[in-house]
Structure formats: structure tokens, C-alpha cells
C-alpha positions as CSV (number, residue, x, y, z in Angstrom):
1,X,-45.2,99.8,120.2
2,X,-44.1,96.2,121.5
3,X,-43.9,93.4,118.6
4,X,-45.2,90.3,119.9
5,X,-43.1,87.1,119.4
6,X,-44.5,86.0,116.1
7,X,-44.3,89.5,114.9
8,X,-40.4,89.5,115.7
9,X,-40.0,85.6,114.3
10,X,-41.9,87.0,111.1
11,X,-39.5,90.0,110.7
12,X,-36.7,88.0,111.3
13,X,-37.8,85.4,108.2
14,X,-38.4,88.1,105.8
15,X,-35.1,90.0,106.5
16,X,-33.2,86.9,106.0
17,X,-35.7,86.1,102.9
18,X,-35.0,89.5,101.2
19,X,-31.3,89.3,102.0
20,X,-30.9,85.7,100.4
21,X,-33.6,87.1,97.3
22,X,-31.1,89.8,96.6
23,X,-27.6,87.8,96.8
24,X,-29.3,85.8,93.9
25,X,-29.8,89.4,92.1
26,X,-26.3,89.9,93.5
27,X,-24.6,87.1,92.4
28,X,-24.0,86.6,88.9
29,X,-22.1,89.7,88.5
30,X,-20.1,89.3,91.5
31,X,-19.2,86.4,89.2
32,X,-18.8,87.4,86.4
33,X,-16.5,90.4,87.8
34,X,-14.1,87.9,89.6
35,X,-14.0,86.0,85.6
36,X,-13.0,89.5,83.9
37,X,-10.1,89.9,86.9
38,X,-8.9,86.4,86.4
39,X,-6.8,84.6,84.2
40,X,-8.7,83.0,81.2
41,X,-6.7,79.7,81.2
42,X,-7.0,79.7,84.7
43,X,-10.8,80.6,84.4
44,X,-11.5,77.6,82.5
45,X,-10.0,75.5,85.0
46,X,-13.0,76.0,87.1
47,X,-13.7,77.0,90.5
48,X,-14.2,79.9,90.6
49,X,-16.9,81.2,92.6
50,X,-16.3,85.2,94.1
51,X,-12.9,86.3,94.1
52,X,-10.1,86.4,91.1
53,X,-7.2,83.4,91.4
54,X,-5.0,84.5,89.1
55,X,-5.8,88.2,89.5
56,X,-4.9,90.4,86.2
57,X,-6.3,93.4,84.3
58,X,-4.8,92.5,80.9
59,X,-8.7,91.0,79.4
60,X,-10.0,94.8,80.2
61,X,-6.6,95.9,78.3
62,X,-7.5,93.9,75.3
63,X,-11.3,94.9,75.5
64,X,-10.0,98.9,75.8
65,X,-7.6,99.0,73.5
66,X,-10.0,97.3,70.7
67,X,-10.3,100.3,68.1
68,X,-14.5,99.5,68.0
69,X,-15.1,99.7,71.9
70,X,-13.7,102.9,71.8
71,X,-16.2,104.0,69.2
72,X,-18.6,102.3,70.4
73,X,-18.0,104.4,73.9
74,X,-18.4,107.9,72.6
75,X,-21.6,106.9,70.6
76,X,-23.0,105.5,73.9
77,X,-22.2,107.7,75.8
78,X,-23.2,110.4,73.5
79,X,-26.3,109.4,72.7
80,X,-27.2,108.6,76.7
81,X,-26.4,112.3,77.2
82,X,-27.7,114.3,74.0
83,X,-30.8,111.8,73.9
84,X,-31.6,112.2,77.8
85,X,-31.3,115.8,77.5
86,X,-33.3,116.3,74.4
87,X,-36.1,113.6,76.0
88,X,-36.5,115.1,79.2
89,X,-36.9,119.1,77.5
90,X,-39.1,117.6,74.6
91,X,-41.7,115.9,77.0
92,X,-41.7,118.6,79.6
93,X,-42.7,121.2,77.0
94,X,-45.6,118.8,75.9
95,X,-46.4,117.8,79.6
96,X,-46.4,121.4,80.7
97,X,-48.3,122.8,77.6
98,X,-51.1,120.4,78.5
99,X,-50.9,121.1,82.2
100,X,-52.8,124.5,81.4
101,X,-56.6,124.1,82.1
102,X,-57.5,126.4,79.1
103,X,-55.4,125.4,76.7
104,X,-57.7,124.4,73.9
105,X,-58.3,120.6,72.6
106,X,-57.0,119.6,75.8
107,X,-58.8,115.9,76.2
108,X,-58.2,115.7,72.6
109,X,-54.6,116.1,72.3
110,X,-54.4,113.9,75.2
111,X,-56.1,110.8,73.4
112,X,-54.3,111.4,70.1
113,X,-50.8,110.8,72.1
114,X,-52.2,107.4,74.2
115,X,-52.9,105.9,70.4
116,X,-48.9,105.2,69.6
117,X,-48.6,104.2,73.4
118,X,-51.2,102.0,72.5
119,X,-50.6,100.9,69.3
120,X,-47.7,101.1,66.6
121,X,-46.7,100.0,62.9
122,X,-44.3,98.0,63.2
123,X,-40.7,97.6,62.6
124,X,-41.0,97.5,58.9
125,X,-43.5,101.0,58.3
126,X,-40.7,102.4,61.1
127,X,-37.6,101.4,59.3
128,X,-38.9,103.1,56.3
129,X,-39.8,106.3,58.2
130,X,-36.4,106.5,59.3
131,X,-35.0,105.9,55.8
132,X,-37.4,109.0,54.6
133,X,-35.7,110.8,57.0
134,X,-32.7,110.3,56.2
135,X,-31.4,109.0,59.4
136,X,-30.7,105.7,58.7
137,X,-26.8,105.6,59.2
138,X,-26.6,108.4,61.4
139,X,-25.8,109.2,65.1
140,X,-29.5,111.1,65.1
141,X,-30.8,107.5,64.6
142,X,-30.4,106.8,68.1
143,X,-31.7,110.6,69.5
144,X,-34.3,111.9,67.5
145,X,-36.7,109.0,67.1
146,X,-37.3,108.8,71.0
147,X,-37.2,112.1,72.1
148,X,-40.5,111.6,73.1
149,X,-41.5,109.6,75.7
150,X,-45.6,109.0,76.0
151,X,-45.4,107.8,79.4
152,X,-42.9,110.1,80.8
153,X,-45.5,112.5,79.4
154,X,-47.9,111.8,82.0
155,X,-45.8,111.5,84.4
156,X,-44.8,115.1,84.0
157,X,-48.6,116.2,83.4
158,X,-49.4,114.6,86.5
159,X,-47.0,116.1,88.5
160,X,-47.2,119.8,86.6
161,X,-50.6,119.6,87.6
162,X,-50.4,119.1,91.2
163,X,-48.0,122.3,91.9
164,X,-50.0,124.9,93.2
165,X,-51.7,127.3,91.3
166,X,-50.5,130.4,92.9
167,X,-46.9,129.8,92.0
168,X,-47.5,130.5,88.6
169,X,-50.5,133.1,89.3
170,X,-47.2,134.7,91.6
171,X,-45.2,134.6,88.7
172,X,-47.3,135.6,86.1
173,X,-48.5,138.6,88.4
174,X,-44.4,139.7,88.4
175,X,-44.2,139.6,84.4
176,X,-42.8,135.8,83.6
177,X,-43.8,134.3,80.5
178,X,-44.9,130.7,80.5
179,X,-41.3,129.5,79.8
180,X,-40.0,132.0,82.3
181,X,-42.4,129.8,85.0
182,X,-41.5,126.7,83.2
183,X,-37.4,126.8,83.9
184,X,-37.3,129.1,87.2
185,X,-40.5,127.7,89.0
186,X,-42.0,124.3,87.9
187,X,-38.4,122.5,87.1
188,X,-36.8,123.0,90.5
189,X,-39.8,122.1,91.9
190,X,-39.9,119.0,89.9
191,X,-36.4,118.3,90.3
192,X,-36.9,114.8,92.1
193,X,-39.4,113.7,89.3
194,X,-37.4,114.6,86.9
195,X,-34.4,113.4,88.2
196,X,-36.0,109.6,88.6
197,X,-36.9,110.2,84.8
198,X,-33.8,111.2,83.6
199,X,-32.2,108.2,85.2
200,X,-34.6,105.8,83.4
201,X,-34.2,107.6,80.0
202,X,-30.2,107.4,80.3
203,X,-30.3,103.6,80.9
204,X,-32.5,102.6,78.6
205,X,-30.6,105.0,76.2
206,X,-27.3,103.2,77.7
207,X,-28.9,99.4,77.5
208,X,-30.5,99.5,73.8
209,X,-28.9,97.3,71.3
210,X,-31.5,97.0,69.1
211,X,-31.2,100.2,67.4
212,X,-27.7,99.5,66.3
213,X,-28.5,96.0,65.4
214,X,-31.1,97.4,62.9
215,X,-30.7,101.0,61.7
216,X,-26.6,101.4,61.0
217,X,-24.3,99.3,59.4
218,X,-20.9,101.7,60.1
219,X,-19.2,100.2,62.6
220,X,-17.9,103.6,64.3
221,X,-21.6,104.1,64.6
222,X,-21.9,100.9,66.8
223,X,-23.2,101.2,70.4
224,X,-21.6,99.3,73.5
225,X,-24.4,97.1,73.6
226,X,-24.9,96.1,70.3
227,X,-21.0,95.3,70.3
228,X,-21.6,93.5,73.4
229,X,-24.5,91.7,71.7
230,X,-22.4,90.7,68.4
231,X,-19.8,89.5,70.8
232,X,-21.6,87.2,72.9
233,X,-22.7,85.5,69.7
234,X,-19.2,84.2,68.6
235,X,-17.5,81.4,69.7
236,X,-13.7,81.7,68.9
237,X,-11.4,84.6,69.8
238,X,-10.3,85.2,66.8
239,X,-13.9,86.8,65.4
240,X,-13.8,89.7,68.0
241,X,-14.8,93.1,66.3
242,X,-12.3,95.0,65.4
243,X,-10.3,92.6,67.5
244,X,-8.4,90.9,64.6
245,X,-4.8,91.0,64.7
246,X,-4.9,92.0,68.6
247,X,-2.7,89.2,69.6
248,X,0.3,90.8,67.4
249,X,0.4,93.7,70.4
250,X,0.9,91.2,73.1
251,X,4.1,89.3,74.6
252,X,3.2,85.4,73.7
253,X,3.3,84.7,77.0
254,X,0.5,87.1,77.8
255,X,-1.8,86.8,75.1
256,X,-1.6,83.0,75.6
257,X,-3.8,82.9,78.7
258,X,-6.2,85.1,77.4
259,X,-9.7,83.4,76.6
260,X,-12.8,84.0,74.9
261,X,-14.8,84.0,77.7
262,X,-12.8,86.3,79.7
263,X,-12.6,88.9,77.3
264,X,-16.9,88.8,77.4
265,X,-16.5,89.4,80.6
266,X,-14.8,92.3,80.7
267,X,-16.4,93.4,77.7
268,X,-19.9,92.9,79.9
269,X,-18.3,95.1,83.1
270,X,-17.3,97.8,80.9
271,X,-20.6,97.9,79.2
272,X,-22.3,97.8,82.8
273,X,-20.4,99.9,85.5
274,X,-20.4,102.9,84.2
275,X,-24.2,103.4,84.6
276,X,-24.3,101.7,87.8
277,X,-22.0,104.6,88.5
278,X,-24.5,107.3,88.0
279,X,-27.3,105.7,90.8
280,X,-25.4,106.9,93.6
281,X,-25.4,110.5,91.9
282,X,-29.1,110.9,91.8
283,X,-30.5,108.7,94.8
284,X,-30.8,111.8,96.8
285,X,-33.4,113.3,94.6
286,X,-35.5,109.9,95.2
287,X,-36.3,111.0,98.6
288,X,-36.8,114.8,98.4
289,X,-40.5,115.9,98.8
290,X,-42.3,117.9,95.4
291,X,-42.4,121.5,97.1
292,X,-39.0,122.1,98.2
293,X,-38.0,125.6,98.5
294,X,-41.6,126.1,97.2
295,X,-44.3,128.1,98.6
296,X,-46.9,127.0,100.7
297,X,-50.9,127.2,100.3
């Protein structure tokens, strides 16, 4: 089918309006990657806009070699992986226990878990569930308290509910049990939804700060974000965690160009490339249809 010519002139203004929209998104980080690649002292100078001047990679050598953002990495990057894992199995058994028409108290189970998507505590009665449990202080702090998800929940019902019946009327027929179904049938047919969920679990398993902010005081137990968040906050060089003392592992001549504001910025692109790293790895699941390698009706 032809376009007319306001059709075309139309197209032609959004593209170039969506193209401009996203070099706004864009921006800022190209930025703020050409600051962590460039010399401090000769960051503050000023103008620079996209690409490094002074081109070095000693701010991400002081930002990796600090004692706390190596901590800080393995309990992100634990606690993205253990607490992705443990969310996605946790939710699915709910969601798939529910998607059985006779399972008793159905509707009533179902309201019970909107309420806390609806309403909550607070911080304080929530803090003080924690400390009952004993996991104030803890790595579980970070895993155990969401490995439920209320909305993933429904996603998963949803989408459990609209697989065809005689899959699991096959299966049954040939002697699987309901978890048999669950983990040979229903998961690789839900492999795109659940690959979409697992990708928003790990990031905002990746992104939280708040939970070390509030719920440890042991530095080892420190996420990256929460040390990103502490660090942003200071304004001398000097009051880097577990950065005190750094400058005694450095030739004068190096350590003196290095800034305050170039070490955030490397400390923000090794907080944030790594899980900008993992989109590319499940973007192919985005686009695959519910019943592949499923039967048909």
C-alpha cells in the first residue's frame, strides 16, 4: 500500500522525533562514560562533551582495587543471582498451584495475596519482622524477604492458564506428577515469559540500595548500589569507603590528577554495565511466541 505525501512527511517527523527523544535517554551516560575515561584534572577543565581528552583507565583502577567495591560485587552479584532464582521458582509454584481450576479456595487465595500488593505496614512493623527473623545483618536480608513477587504472580497465572489443557491432560495420561508437568512442559513453554521476568527481578535485585542503606551495618555486606549511593553523597576524596589511604598505592604523579568526580564516574559505569550486559543475552526470548515446540489444539 502507497503512503500518500503527508503520510511519508509524518513518518519522516516522528523518526527523527524518536531518534532525537532517545539521544536525550542516550546522552548522559555517553557522558558520563567519556568523564570515567578521562583525566580528572583535565575533566574539571571543562569541555568535555562525548569522547575522553586525556584518555586513562587509572579512576576504574582506583574504584577496583578499593577493598569495599569488591565486596560490595560478590554481594550484588550474589544476591541478583540466588534472589532471581529463588523469585522466579517461589512465584511459579504459587502461580501454577493456582492455575488448577479445582484446586480449592481458589478466588480466595487469590484476594488474600492482592491485600500486601495493595496495602503494607510500613517500614517500621517490616524492620522489626526482619529483626524477629533474624535477618537483620545477613546476606538472606536481601533474598528471602522478596522471593515473592505478587505481580509476577499474575503474570505467571495468566500465562499458566492460557496453555492448553491437553498438554497437561497428555502428560498426566503418561504418569507425570504435577511438578513432572510443571518443569518438563509448562516452563519451556513459558520460557519467553519467564525470561522477561527474570530480567526485571535481576535488575531490580541489581538496582536496590535501599535494602543496604537500612537493614546491614557490615560493610562487606554492602551492595554496589548502596556504595554507589554513600559515595555520591560526599564531597572530598578523601571520605571514599574503604578508599582511605588509597593514594599511598599510587606514583604522586598519578594519583595527582585523579578527582572526586571522576572516581563517581567510574564508580557509576561499574555499578551499571554489567547489567546492561545481560539485555542482549535474553532479547531473543522477547520475541518468541508462547507455544513453541508445543502442541497444537
Amino acid at each position: 500500500m502507497r503512503m500518500s505525501a503527508g503520510e511519508k512527511i509524518f513518518q519522516a517527523c516522528n523518526t527523527v522525533f524518536l531518534i532525537l527523544f532517545s539521544l536525550t535517554m542516550l546522552y548522559p551516560f555517553v557522558l558520563m562514560l567519556a568523564m570515567s575515561l578521562n583525566e580528572g584534572m583535565d575533566t574539571a577543565k571543562g569541555g568535555i562533551y562525548l569522547l575522553p581528552r586525556a584518555f586513562t583507565l587509572f579512576n576504574y583502577e582506583v574504584v577496583l582495587n578499593n577493598p569495599f567495591i569488591k565486596s560490595a560485587y560478590l554481594v550484588t552479584v550474589g544476591r541478583t543471582v540466588i534472589g532471581t532464582a529463588l523469585s522466579i521458582l517461589v512465584t511459579a509454584l504459587f502461580a501454577y498451584g493456582l492455575s488448577y481450576r479445582n484446586v480449592p479456595f481458589r478466588r480466595l487465595i487469590t484476594v488474600y495475596a492482592i491485600i500486601p500488593m495493595l496495602f503494607n505496614g510500613g517500614l517500621v512493623p517490616f524492620y522489626l519482622q526482619l529483626k524477629s527473623l533474624h535477618l537483620l545483618n545477613t546476606f538472606w536480608v536481601f533474598v528471602i524477604p522478596y522471593m515473592f513477587n505478587i505481580w509476577n504472580m499474575f503474570v505467571m497465572y495468566r500465562f499458566f492458564r492460557s496453555t492448553p489443557e491437553e498438554l497437561r491432560e497428555a502428560a498426566e495420561i503418561d504418569g507425570a506428577n504435577p511438578l513432572q508437568i510443571l518443569f518438563r512442559i509448562i516452563f519451556p513453554v513459558s520460557l519467553p515469559m519467564l525470561a522477561a521476568l527474570s530480567l526485571f527481578t535481576a535488575v531490580g535485585h541489581w538496582n536496590d540500595w535501599f535494602a543496604g542503606a537500612f537493614f546491614v551495618t557490615d560493610n562487606q555486606l554492602v551492595p554496589v548500589q548502596t556504595y554507589l549511593q554513600k559515595m555520591l553523597s560526599i564531597d572530598r576524596l578523601e571520605m571514599i569507603p574503604g578508599g582511605a589511604g588509597a593514594e599511598d598505592m599510587y606514583p604522586e604523579s598519578k594519583w595527582s590528577d585523579v578527582t572526586l568526580i571522576a572516581v563517581k564516574m567510574a564508580t557509576v559505569m561499574v555499578g551499571t554495565l554489567p547489567i546492561l550486559f545481560v539485555y542482549p543475552f535474553l532479547q531473543k526470548y522477547f520475541v518468541k511466541g508462547i507455544m513453541i515446540g508445543s502442541l497444537k489444539e
